[in-house]
Every structure is written in C-alpha cells, then in structure tokens.
C-alpha positions in Angstrom: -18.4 -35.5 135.9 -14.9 -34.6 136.4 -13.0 -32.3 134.0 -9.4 -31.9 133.8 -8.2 -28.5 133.2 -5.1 -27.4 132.2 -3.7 -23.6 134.0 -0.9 -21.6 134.1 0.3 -18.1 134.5 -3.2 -16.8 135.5 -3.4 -19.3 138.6 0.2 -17.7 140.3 -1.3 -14.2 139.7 -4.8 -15.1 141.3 -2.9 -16.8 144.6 -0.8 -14.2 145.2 2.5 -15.8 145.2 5.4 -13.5 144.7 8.3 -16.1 143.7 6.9 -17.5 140.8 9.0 -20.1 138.8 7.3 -19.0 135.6 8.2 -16.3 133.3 6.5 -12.9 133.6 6.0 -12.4 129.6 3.2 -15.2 129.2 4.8 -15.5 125.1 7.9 -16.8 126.9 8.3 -20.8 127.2 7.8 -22.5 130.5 11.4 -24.0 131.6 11.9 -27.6 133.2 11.4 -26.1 137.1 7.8 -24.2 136.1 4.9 -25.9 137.8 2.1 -27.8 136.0 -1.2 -27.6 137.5 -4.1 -29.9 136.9 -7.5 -29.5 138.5 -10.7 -31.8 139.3 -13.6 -29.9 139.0 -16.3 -31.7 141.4 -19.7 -30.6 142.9 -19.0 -27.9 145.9 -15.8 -29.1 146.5 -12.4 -28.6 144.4 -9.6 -30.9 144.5 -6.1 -30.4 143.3 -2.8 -32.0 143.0 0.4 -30.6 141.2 2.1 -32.4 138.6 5.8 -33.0 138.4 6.6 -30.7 141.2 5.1 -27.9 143.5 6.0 -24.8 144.5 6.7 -24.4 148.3 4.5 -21.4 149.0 1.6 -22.9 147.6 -0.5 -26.3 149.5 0.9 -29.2 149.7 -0.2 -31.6 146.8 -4.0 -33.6 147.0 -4.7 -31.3 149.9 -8.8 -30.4 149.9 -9.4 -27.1 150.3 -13.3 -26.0 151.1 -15.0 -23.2 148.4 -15.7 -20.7 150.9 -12.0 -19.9 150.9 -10.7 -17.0 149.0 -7.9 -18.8 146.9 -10.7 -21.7 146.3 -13.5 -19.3 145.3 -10.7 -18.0 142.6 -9.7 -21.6 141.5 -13.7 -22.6 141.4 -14.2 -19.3 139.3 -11.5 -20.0 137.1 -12.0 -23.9 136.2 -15.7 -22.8 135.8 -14.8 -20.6 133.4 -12.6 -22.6 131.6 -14.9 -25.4 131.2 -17.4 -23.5 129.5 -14.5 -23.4 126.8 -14.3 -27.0 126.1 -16.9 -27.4 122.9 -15.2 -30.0 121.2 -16.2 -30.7 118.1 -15.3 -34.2 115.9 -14.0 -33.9 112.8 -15.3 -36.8 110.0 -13.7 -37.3 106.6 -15.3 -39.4 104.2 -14.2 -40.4 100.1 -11.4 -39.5 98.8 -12.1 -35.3 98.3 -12.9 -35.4 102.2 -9.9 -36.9 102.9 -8.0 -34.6 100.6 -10.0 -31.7 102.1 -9.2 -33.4 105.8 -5.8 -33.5 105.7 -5.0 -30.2 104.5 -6.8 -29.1 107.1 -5.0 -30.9 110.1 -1.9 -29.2 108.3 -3.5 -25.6 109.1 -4.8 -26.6 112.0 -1.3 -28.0 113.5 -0.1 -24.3 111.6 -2.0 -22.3 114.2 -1.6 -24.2 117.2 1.7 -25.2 116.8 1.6 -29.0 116.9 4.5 -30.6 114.6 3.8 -33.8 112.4 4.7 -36.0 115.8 1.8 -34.6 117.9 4.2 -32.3 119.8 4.0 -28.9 120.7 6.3 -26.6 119.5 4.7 -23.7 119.2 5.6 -20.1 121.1 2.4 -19.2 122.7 0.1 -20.1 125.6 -2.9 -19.1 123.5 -2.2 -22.0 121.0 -2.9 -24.6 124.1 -5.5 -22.8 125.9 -8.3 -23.9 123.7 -6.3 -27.0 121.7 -9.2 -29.1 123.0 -11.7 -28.6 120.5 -10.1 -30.1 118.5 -7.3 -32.1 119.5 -7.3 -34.7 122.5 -4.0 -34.9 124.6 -2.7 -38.2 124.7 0.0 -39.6 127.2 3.3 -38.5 126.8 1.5 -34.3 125.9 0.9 -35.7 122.8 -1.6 -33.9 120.6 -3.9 -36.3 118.6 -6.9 -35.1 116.1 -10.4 -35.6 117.2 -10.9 -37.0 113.4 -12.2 -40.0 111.9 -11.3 -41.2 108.1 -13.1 -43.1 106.5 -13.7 -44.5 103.0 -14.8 -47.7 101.0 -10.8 -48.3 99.2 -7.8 -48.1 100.9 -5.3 -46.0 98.3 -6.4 -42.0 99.6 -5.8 -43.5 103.7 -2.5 -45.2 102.2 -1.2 -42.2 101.2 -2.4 -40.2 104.1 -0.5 -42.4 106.6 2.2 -42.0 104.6 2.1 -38.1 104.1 3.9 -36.0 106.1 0.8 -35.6 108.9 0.1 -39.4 108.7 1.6 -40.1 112.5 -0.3 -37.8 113.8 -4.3 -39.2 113.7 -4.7 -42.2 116.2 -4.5 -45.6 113.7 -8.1 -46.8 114.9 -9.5 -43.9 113.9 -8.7 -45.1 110.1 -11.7 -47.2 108.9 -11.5 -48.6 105.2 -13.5 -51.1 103.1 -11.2 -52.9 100.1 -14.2 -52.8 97.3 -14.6 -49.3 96.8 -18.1 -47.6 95.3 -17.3 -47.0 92.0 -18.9 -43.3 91.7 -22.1 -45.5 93.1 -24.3 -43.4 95.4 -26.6 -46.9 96.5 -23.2 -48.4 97.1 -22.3 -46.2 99.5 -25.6 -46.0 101.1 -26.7 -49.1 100.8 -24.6 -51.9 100.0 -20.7 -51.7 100.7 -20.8 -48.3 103.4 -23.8 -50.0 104.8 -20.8 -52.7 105.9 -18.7 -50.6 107.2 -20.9 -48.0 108.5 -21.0 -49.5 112.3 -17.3 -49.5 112.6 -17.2 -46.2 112.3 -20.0 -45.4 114.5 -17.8 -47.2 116.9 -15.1 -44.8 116.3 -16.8 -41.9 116.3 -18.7 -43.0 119.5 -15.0 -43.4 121.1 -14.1 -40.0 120.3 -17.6 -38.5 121.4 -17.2 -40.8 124.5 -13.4 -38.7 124.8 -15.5 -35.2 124.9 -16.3 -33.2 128.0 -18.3 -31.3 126.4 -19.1 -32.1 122.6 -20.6 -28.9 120.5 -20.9 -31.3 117.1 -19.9 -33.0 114.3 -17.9 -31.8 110.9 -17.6 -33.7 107.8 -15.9 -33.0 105.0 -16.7 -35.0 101.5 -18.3 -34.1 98.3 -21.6 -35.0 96.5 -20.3 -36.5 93.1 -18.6 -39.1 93.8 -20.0 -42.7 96.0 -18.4 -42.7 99.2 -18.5 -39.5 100.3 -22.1 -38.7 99.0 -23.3 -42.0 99.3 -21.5 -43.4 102.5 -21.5 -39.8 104.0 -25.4 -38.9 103.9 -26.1 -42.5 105.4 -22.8 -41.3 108.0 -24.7 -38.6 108.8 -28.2 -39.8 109.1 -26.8 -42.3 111.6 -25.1 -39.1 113.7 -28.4 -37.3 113.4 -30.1 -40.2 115.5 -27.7 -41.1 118.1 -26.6 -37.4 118.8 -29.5 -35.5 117.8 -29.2 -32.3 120.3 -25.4 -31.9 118.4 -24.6 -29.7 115.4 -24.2 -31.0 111.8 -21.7 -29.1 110.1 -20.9 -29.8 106.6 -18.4 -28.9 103.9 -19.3 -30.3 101.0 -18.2 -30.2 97.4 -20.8 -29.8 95.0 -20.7 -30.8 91.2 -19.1 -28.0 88.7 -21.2 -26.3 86.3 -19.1 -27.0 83.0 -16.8 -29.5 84.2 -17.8 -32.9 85.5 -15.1 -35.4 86.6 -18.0 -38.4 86.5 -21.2 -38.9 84.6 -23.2 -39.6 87.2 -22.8 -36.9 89.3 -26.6 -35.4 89.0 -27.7 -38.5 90.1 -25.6 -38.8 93.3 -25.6 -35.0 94.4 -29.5 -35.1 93.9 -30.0 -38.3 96.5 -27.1 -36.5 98.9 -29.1 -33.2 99.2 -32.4 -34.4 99.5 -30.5 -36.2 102.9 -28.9 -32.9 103.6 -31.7 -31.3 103.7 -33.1 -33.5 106.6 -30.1 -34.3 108.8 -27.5 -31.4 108.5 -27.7 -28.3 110.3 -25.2 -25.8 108.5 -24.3 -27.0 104.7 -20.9 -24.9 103.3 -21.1 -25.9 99.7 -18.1 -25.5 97.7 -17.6 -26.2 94.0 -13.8 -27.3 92.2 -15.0 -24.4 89.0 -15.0 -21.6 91.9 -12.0 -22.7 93.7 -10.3 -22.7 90.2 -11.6 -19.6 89.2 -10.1 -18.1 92.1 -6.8 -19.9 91.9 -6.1 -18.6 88.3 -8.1 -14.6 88.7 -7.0 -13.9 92.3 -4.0 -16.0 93.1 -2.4 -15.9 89.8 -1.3 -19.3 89.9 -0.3 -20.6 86.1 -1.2 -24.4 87.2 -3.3 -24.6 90.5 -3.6 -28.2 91.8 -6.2 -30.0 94.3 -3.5 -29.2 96.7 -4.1 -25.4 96.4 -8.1 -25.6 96.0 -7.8 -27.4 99.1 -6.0 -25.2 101.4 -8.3 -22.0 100.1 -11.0 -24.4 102.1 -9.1 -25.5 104.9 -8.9 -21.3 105.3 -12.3 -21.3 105.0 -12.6 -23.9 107.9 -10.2 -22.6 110.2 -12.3 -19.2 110.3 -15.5 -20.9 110.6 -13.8 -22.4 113.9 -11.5 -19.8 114.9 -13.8 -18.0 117.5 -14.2 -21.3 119.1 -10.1 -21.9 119.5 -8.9 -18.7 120.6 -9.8 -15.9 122.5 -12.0 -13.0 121.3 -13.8 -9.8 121.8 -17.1 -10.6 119.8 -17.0 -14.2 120.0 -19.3 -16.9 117.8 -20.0 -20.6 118.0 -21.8 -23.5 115.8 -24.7 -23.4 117.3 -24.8 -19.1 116.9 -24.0 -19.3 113.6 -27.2 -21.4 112.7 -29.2 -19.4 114.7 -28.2 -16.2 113.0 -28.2 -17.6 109.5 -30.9 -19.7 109.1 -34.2 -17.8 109.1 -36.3 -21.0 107.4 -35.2 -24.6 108.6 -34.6 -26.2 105.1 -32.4 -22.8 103.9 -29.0 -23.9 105.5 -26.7 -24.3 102.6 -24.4 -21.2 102.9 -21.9 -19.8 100.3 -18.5 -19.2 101.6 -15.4 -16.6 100.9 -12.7 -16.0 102.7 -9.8 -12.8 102.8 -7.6 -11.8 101.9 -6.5 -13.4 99.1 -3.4 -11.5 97.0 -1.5 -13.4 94.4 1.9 -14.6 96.4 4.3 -11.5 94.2 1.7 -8.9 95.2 1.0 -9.7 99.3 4.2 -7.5 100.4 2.7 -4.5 98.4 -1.0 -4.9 99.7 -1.9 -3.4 102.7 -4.7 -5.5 105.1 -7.5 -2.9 106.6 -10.9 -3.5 107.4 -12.6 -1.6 104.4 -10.4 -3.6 102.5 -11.4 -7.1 103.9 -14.8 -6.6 103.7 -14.8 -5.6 99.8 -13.1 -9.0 99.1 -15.2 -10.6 101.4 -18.6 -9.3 99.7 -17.1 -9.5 96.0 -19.3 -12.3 94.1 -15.5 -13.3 92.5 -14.5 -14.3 95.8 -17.6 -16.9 96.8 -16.2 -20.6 97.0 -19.1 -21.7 94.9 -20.8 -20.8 91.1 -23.4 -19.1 92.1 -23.4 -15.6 91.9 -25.2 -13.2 94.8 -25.9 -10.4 92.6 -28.6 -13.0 91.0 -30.4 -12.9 94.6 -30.4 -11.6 97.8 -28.7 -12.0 101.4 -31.4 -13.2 103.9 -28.2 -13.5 106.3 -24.8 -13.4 106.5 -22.0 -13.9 108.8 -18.1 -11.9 109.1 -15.6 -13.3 111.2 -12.6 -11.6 111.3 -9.2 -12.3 112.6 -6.6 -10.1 114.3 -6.3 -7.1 116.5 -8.7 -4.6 115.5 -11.6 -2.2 116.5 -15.3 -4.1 116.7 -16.7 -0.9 115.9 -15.1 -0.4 113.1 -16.2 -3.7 112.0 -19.9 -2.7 112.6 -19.8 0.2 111.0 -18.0 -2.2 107.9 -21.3 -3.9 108.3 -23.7 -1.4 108.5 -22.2 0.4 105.1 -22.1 -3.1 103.3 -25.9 -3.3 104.6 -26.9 0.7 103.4 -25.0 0.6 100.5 -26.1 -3.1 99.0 -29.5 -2.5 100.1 -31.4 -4.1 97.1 -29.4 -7.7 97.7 -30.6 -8.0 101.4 -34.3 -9.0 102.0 -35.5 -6.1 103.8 -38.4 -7.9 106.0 -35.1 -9.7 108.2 -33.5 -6.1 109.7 -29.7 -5.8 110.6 -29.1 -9.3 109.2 -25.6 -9.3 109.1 -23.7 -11.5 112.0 -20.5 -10.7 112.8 -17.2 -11.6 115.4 -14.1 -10.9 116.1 -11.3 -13.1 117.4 -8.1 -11.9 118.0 -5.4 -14.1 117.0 -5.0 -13.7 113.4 -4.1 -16.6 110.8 -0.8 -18.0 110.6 1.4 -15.3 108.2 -1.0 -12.8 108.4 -2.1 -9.7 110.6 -6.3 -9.9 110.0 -8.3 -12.0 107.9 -12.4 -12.5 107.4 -14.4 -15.7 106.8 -17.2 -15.0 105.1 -20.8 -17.4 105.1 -23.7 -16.1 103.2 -27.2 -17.4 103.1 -28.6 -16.0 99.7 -31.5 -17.1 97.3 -28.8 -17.4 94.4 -27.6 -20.7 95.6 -30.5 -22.0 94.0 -28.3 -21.4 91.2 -26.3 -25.0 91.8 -29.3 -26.8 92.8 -31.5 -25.6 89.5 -28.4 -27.0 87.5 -28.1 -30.2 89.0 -31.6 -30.9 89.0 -31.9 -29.8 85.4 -29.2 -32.4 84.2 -30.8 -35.0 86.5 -34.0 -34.7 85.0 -32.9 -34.7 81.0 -31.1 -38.3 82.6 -33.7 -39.6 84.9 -36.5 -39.0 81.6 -34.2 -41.6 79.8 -33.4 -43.8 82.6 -30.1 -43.6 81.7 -27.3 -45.4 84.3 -30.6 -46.0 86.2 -29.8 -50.0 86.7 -26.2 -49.3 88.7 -28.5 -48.2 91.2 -31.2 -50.2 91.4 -28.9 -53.4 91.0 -28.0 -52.1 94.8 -31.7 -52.7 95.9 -32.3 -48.9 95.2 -36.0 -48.0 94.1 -37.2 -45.6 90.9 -39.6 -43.9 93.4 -36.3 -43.3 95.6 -35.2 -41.0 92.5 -38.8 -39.4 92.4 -38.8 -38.3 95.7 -35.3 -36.8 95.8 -35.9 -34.5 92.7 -39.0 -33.7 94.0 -37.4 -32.6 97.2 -34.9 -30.9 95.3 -37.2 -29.0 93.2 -39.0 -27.8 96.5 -36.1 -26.0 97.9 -35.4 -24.7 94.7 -39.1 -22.7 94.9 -38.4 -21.6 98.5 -35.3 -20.0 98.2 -37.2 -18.5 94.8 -40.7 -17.3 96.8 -38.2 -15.9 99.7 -35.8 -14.3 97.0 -39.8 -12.8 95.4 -41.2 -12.3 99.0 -41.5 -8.7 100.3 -41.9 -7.1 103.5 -45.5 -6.5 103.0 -47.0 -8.6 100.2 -49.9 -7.5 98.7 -53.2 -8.6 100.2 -51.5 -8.5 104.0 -53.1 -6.3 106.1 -51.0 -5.0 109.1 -52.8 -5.4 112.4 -53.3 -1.9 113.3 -55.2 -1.4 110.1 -57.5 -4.2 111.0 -58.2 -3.1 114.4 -59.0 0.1 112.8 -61.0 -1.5 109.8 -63.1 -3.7 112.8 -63.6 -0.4 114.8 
C-alpha cells in the first residue's frame, strides 16, 4: 500500500542542505519558492518526486534512491514514523442533536487547525497540518474536507447546516437524508424508515473508510430520546460493528434529563438504544441537556444559555478526547488506550465526562490556569456533563488529558494526590487507576486545559431513572402500539429492560465489591491450610 506523506522543515535539516528556501522559525509561513515534498512509501525501496519545484542541491525529481543510503535510511525513518501518525478516525452524525452536536464541532475543529469555512488553510502553524489527517481528508486544490457523514430521516437540520456558515466545507455526498422523518419513533428509525436509508449511508461511510490509510474508528454523535438518532443510530452502529469489527466505537450520546423531558417517549427509546449500546459500542460519553445547563447558568454565568452553548461545552469535550491523536505530545493517548485503561468489565463502558477550565467569560482575565487548579474542576461532581453524581459511587477508572506546556510530573503527582486524598471513591482492588496524558498544544484561547472521562458506579444513576419511568409505562402499555405498528415485538421491550436492569446490578455489585470479599481465601493461606 502506498501512503502519501506530507514533510517539510525536518526533511532539509536531515539532508544536510545549507541553502534552504524555507524559513528557519518553523511558526513562520512557507513563501511561493519553498519546496513541497511528497513521498511514496513502498516495501524496501522509497520513491520521491518534488512538487511544484525542487531545490538544486537536492536529486533530481522521480530519481530512485536505494535504503542502504544515508539520506534514504533518514527519509525511510521519517515516513515510517509519520505513518504511524495517520489513525484516522470517521466522524458520523445522526438526528437532529448529532447534527447540532456535529457541527459545532467542525467549528472547533477548523478553530485549532486553522481551516476557514472554504476548506483552506489559514492557520500560522506547521503543527495544525502535521496530523490534520485524522480528521480531515485533503482534497485537490489543498482543500481540507471533514472525514464526516450526516445523516437523518428529514431534511430541515442538513438544510440549515449547508446553509450555516461551515456548510461548504463537508463533501455534498456525504449528506444522506430521508423526507418522512421518525417522529420521536425509536422502531422507525430502526426498523422501518432508517432501515431505507441505512445502506446509503453504509455507502458513504464505506467511501470515507475506503479514503483511510490507516482507520483507528468510528465517532457518532446523536442522542437516545429522540428516533433518528437513537433509533437510526443504534441500527448505524450495529451495521459498523459487523463490517469493521477490529475498529473502535466511540460514542457521544445524549441521554434523557432527569426533570425535564422534551418527548414522552423518551424512556422507551433510550431503553431499546442502550440495550444496543451495550453490545456494539466500545466507549459510550453520555451527556445529559439538565448537566450542560446546570453548568451554563452555575459556572458560566450565562443569564439565557442556548443549544448553541450546551453544544460547544461538548465539542470541548470532544476535541480533548481527540487531541493527543492531532498534535504532538509528551504522554500521548489514543482510542483504543483509552478503552483499555477504562474499561475494567466489558459491558462498563459508559463514561462521565468534564472538561476545564470553565470561568464565566467577566471572570477568565482574573483566573489564573495551574495544574492544581485544573484538576479540582476536573474532579468536582458540579463539573460532570451528565446527572449523576460521583460522590454516590466510586471511580473504577479514570482518565486526564491535559493541554498545554507543562511538567508530566507534576501532573502525576496531581494524580496521585486526587487518588490518596479521594481514597474512599476509587475501588481499591484496581491500583493506580488513574490514566493520564499530556499533549502540548493547548486549546484555541487558552494556555492548558483537561478533559476529564470517568468510569464510576454512580452512572447507574441515569440508567436506574430511565428504567424506572419505563417500567411505570411499559406496566400500562402506554404508547406501546407506535411501536409495534412498525413490526416491533412486546418481548423486544422485555429484553431491553431486562438488559438494562442487568447493568444497573453490575455497576451496583462492583460499586459493593471489595478487595477481599468475605469467604475468598488468598492462595497463600490455602497452600498453607493444605499443608
């Protein structure tokens, strides 16, 4: 396979060439004369031709050079390197929150690597481009385009996407709408109308996958309330699961609110979407709109927050998770680390986010950012994304990713007081259960920031509430023939609460568990007891 890598500044340095038409300061912008190198990585040979126009100390363009030669051994050592760097991962929107959700997060994302609404780099930075791939494919004409795919069963959220400020940016295939809608319907989405439209965008996302030298996994934003992005989205990813099933499943989805419900049937269709969760993702963020308020009017001080506002606190949230994978950094993490680090028990991978620091916008000149002083946010129960609250159970992981210049031991030792001090909210048979990393380019506007991602026994907290107010509804059968006028089954309903109810009592018998229950007899003992 042949991989085309982009390189620079490092390149001139590494061939020894003293007249070098770029600039020395690697923050400074390349002018018109500045070479552009491309390479084609192939098996035990490297091939590579100069774009535009070559300098005259280097080789001539499409010359061959062998490995065994110094400069090659360089070059093979540093496209090796760089390949390693290409984990791409595809971005999927579904319903109208995950579009929401989605395009306030192509609006950060463009932020940090400094793509404009056209596609175009503008930014001031070589750092922004070195990593763009993951998730952005370059198009002709060094155009940027999303690795995203939008989907949903009406047309009016896509409408006004396209025509937003960021709506020229996503390649027009890569929208896929129905015209009927699901009408809050979970079955509809599942079974009847997304079941419609699901292969076109399997074809879609099997374009972009297709694009990928090296995909890491799958993102997909959309909430558990509503039809499309519940209904359409489980079956979405389901589909994913089986035709990628070596690739990470990372979701961000929005759970129902504890006190305030935008639909009635809401139980029902967050019920069915977990007990999918459950089977086919591999990382679940969940995120409620009552948290994302709370924090709006306690932390930000805003008098009248909108969806606008909830959803950039997530695209935050987001562009931490990621951030490691983007830019350069001293303690670095991936998907695929994160799940191995957080999840201790398969079915336990729905995490509670935070994310810091968050000031009210007249107090952020006044606050000063430190490390101490991330990591209290971070940990504070005010700050998770969701309503639950940790001090009702315990840690059996977490994860800190911080942002900015700054020492990783300090950040340990962070870590290791959170740990000492907090001891009774960590389980204590799962030692120094604390991930963390450190990537050095900070958000846009500030100088350090954390991501938090917590796997605690209190987020049984959202799934006991949902199942409680699907149960009082199911006992009735109430809004039961919506669904099964879709070809749904009662037993359907059964099994999902039952499911439900099952990961309610793990995270409970984990939260209960000790390190040595009583009855358990450590080994030693029994050799000693046998002797």
């Amino acid at each position: 396979m042949q991989v085309l890598v982009p390189f620079h500044v490092q390149l001139i340095t590494l061939l020894g060439v003293r007249h070098s038409p770029f600039p020395t300061n690697p923050h400074e912008p390349i002018n018109s004369t500045s070479i552009h190198f491309y390479f084609h990585v192939e098996t035990k040979k490297i091939k590579y031709h100069f774009y535009k126009s070559y300098h005259p100390l280097l080789p001539c363009p499409y010359k061959r050079t062998s490995p065994s030669s110094s400069s090659s051994s360089l070059l093979n050592f540093c496209c090796i390197s760089t390949l390693f760097n290409m984990r791409e991962i595809l971005h999927v929107q579904a319903g109208q929150c995950g579009n929401q959700i989605g395009g306030k997060f192509w609006e950060v994302m463009c932020d940090e690597h400094g793509i404009d609404a056209t596609g175009n780099y503008i930014g001031d930075s070589h750092l922004q481009l070195e990593r763009v791939n993951v998730y952005y494919n370059e198009a002709s004409g060094g155009r940027y385009v999303p690795r995203a795919v939008l989907m949903d069963l009406e047309p009016g959220t896509m409408d006004s996407l396209r025509s937003g400020p960021y709506g020229k940016i996503f390649r027009p295939d890569n929208f896929v709408f129905g015209q009927n809608g699901a009408g809050n319907n979970w079955a509809k989405g599942h079974y009847t109308e997304g079941a419609e439209l699901i292969d076109s965008v399997l074809d879609v996302v099997r374009k972009e996958a297709e694009n990928c030298d090296c995909l890491q996994g799958f993102q997909i934003c959309h909430s558990l309330g509503g039809g499309t992005g519940s209904g359409m989205g489980t079956l979405l990813i389901s589909k994913i699961r089986e035709e990628y099933p070596d690739r990470m499943m990372l979701t961000f989805s929005v759970f129902p609110s504890p006190k305030v419900s935008d639909t009635v049937v809401e139980p029902y269709n967050a019920t069915l979407s977990v007990h999918q969760l459950v089977e086919n993702a591999d990382e679940c963020m969940v995120l409620d709109n009552e948290a994302l308020y709370d924090i709006c009017f306690r932390t930000l001080k805003l008098t009248n927050p909108s969806f606008g506002d909830l959803n950039h606190l997530i695209s935050t949230t987001m562009s931490g998770v990621t951030c490691c994978l983007r830019f350069p950094g001293q303690l670095n993490s991936d998907l695929r680390k994160l799940a191995v680090n957080l999840i201790p028990f398969p079915r336990l991978h729905f995490f509670m986010v935070g994310f810091a620091p968050l000031t009210s916008r007249g107090s952020q000149q006044y606050r000063s950012l430190t490390i101490p002083e991330l990591t209290q946010q971070m940990w504070d129960a005010r700050n998770m994304m969701c309503a639950a609250d940790p001090r009702h159970g315990r840690y059996l992981t977490a994860s800190a990713m911080f942002r900015g210049k700054m020492s990783t031991k300090e950040v340990d030792q962070q870590m290791i007081n959170v740990q000492n001090k907090n001891s009774s909210y960590f389980v204590e048979w799962i030692p120094n259960n604390v991930k963390s990393s450190v990537c050095d380019i900070p958000p846009t506007g500030l100088s350090m920031s954390s991501t938090f991602m917590g796997n605690s026994t209190s987020i049984q907290e959202m799934f006991r509430r949902v199942s409680d107010q699907f149960t009082v509804m199911f006992k009735r059968k109430a809004f039961l023939h919506w669904y099964t006028a879709e070809g749904m089954d009662e037993m359907e309903f059964t099994e999902a609460e039952s499911n439900m109810n099952d990961l309610v009592a793990e995270y409970q018998q984990y939260q209960d568990a000790a390190a040595m229950e009583e009855g358990e007899v450590d080994e030693d003992e029994e050799d000693e007891l046998a002797a």
